[in-house]
KOLKOLZA-453575 format. One record per atom (N, C-alpha, C, CB): x, z, y; residue in three letters. Coordinates in steps of 0.001 Angstrom, whole numbers, plus 500000, padded with zeros to 6 digits. Last residue first. Glycine has a CB too. Example, Ala and Ser with C-alpha at 12.3 -4.5 7.8 and 13.67 -1.06 7.14 Angstrom:
BEGIN
512850507080497750SER513670507140498940SER512900507870500030SER514084505725499402SER513190507800494310ALA512300507800495500ALA513200507800496700ALA511308509046495527ALA
//
This chain:
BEGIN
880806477041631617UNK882562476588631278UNK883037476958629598UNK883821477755632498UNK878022475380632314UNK878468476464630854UNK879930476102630900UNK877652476019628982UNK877199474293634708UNK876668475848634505UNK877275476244633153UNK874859476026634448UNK878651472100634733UNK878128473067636423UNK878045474163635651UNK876362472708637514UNK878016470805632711UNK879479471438632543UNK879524472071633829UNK880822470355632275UNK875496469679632635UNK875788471050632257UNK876993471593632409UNK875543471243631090UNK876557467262634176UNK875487468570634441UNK875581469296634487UNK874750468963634044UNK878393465889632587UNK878478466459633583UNK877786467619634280UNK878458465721634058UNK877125465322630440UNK877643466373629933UNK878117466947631541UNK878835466034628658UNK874756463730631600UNK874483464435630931UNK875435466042630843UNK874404463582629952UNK876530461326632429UNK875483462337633144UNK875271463887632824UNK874168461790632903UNK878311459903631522UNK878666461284631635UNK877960461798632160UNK879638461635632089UNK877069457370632125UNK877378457540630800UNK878088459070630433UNK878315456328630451UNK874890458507635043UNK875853457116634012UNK876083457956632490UNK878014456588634906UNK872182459614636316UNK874176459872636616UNK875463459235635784UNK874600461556636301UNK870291459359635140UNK870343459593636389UNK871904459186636961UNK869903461064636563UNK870344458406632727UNK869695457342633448UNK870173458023635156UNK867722457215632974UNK871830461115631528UNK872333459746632018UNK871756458514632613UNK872808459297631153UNK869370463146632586UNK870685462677633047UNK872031461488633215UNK870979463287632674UNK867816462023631017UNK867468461919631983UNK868523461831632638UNK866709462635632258UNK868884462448628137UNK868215460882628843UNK868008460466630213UNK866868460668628478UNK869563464912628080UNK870604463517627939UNK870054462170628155UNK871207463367626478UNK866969465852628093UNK867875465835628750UNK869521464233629083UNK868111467147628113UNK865903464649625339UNK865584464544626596UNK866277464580628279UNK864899465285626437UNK867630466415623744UNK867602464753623965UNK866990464288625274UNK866709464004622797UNK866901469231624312UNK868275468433624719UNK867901467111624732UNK869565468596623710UNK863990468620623145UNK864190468962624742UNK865664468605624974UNK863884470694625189UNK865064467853620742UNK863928466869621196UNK864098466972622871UNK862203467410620579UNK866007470580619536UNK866683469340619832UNK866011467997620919UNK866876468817618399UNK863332472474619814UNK864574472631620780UNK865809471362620982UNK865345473955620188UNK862236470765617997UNK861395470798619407UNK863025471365620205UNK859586472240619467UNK863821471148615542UNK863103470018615916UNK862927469281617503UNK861907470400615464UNK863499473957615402UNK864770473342616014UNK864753471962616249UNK865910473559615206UNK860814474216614755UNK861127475188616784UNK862879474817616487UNK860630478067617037UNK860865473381612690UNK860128472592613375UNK860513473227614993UNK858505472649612794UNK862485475484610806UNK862508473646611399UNK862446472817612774UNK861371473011610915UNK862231478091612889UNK861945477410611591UNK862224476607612016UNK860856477316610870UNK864693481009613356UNK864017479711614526UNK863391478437612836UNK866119478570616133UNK866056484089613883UNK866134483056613166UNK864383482429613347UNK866754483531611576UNK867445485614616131UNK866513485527615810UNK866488484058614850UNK865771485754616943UNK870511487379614649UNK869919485995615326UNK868512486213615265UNK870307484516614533UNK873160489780614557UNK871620489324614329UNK871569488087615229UNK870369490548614810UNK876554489132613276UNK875949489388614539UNK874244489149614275UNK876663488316615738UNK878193490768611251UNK877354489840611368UNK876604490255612207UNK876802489447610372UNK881786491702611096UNK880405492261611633UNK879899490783611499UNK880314493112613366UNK884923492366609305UNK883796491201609908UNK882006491919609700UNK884013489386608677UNK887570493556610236UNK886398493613609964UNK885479492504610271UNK886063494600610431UNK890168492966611867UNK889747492295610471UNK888606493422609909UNK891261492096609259UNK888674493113614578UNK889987493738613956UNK889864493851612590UNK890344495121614473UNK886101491341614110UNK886610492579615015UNK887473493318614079UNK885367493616615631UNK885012488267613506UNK885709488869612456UNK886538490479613735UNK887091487313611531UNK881621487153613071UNK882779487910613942UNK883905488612613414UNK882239488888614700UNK879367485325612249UNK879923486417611670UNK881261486452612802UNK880246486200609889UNK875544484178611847UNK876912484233612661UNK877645485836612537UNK876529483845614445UNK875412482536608815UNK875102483353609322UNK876490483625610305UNK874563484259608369UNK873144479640607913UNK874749479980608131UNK874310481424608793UNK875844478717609336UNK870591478972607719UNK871379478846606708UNK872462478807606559UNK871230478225606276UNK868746480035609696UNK869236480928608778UNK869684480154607688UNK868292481926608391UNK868614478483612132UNK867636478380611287UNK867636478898609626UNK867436477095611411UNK870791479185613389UNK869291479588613884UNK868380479339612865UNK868764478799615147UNK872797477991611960UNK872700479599612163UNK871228480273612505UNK873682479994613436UNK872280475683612090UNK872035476119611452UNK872346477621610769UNK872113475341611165UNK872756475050614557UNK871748474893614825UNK871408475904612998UNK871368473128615340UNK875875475594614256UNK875272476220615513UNK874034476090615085UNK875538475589616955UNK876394473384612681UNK876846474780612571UNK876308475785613028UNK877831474944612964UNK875660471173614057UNK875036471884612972UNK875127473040612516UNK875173471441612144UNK877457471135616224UNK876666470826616452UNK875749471988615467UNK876737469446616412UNK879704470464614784UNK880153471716615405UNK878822471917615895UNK881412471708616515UNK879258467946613689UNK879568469091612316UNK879689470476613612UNK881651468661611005UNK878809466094615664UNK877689466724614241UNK877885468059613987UNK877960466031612627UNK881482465956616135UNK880157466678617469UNK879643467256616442UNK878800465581618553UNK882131464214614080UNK883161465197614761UNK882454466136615124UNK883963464749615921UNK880110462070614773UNK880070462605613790UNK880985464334613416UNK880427461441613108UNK880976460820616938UNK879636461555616807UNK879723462593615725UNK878444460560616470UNK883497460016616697UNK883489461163617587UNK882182461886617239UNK883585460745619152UNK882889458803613621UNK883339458313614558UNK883547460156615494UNK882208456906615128UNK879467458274612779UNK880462457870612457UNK881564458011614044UNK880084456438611759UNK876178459706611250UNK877363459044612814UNK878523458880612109UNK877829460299614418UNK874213459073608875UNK875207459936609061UNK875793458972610044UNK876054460442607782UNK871077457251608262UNK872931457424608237UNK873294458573608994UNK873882456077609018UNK868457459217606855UNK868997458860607914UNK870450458991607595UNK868504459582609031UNK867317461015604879UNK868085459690604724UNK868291458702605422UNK867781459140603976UNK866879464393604440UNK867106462623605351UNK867903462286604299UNK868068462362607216UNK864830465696601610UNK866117465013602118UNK865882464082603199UNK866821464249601030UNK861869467690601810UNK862774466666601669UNK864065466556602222UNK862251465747602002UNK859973469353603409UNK860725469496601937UNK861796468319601664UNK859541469414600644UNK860050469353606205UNK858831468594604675UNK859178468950603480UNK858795466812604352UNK861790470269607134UNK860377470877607317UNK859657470384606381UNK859685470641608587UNK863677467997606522UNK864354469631606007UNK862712470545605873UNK865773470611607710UNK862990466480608057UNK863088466267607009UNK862778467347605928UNK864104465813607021UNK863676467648610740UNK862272466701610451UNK862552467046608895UNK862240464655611001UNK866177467913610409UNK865410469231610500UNK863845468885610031UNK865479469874612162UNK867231464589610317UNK867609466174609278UNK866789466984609175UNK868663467157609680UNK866212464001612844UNK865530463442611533UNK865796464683610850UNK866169461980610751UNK867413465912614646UNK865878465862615069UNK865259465127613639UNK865565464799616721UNK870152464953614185UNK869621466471614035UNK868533466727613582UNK869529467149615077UNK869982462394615192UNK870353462595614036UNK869925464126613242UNK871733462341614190UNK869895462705617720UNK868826461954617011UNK868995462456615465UNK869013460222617205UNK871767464466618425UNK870899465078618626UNK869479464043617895UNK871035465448620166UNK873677462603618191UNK873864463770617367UNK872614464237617273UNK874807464791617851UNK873319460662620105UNK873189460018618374UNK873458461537617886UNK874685458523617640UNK873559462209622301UNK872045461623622356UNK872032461517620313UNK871893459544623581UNK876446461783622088UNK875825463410622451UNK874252463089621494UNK875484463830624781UNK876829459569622679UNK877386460079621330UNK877006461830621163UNK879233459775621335UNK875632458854625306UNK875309458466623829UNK875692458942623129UNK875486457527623366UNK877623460585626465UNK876424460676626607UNK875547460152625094UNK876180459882627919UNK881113460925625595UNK880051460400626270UNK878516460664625449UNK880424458848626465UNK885017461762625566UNK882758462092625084UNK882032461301625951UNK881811464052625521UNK886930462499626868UNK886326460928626272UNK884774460737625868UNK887126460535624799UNK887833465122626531UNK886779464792627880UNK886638463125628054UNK887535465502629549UNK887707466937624312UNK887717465229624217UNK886966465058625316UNK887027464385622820UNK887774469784624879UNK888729469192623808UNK888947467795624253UNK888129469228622256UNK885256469972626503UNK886388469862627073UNK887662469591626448UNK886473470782627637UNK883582468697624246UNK884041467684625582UNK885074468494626476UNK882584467237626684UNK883185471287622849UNK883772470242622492UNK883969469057623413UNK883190469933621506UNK882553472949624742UNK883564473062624144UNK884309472213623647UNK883407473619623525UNK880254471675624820UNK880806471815626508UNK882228471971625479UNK880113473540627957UNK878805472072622593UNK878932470961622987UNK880230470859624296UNK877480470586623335UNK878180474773622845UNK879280474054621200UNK879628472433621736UNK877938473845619082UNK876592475215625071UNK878116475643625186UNK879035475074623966UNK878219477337625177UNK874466473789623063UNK875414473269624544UNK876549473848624939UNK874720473422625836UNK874093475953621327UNK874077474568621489UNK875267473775622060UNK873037474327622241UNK873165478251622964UNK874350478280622040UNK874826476539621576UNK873819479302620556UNK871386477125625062UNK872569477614625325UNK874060477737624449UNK872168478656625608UNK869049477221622889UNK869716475308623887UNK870923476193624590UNK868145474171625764UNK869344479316622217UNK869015477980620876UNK869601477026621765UNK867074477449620273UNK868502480804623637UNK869549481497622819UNK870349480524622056UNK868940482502621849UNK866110479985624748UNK867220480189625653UNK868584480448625057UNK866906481270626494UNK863463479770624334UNK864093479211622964UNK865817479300624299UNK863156476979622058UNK861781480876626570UNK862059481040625121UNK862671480764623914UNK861538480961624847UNK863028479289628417UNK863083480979628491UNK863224481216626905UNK861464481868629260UNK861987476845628082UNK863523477088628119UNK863498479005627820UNK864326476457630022UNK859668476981628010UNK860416476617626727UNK861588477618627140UNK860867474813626460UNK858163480327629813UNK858839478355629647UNK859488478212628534UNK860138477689630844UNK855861482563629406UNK857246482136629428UNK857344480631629228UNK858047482869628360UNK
//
């Protein structure tokens, strides 16, 4: 199997948190996508060693992204759990839960992305892309 195959649950849930949020603020741009995902990639780095980042915190729209961003990444890595509230019952949906270092590598591949795409296609490369395949 390919990254993507395998970690498919991780860069989908992701990105659709992302698509969501640029269709809210279709002002978003690329960089401010890229500074979330740098920012992620120290945190989790960090988080694998035992330690605290101490990497700044975004400021601004990035920072907005962050928090809907993390939410998501840190469901996978079991320190939020995803919950559904079905006719005021709330079911917890299973995750495969993903260590540090395989959210590390799954952020690293988005960044990547966002690199390629906006070198390819400007300062909306990126979210343009994907916004083909996740409404």
């Amino acid at each position: 199997m390919s990254f993507e195959e395998d970690y498919e649950d991780v860069l989908l849930s992701i990105e659709s948190a992302i698509m969501g949020f640029y269709q809210a603020d279709p002002s978003l741009i690329d960089t401010e996508v890229d500074t979330v995902f740098t920012w992620l990639v120290k945190y989790y780095q960090a988080k694998s060693q035992g330690r605290k980042s101490s990497y700044p915190q975004p400021k601004g729209t990035s920072a907005n992204l962050l928090l809907k961003v993390q939410e998501i990444c840190d469901i996978f890595v079991g320190e939020n759990s995803l919950i559904v509230n079905q006719e005021k019952g709330e079911i917890q949906l299973p995750v495969k839960i993903r260590t540090y270092s395989e959210m590390v590598e799954c952020l690293q591949r988005l960044k990547s992305s966002v690199k390629l795409w906006t070198k390819k296609d400007g300062r909306q490369g990126y979210l343009n892309f994907v916004s083909r395949f996740i409404k």
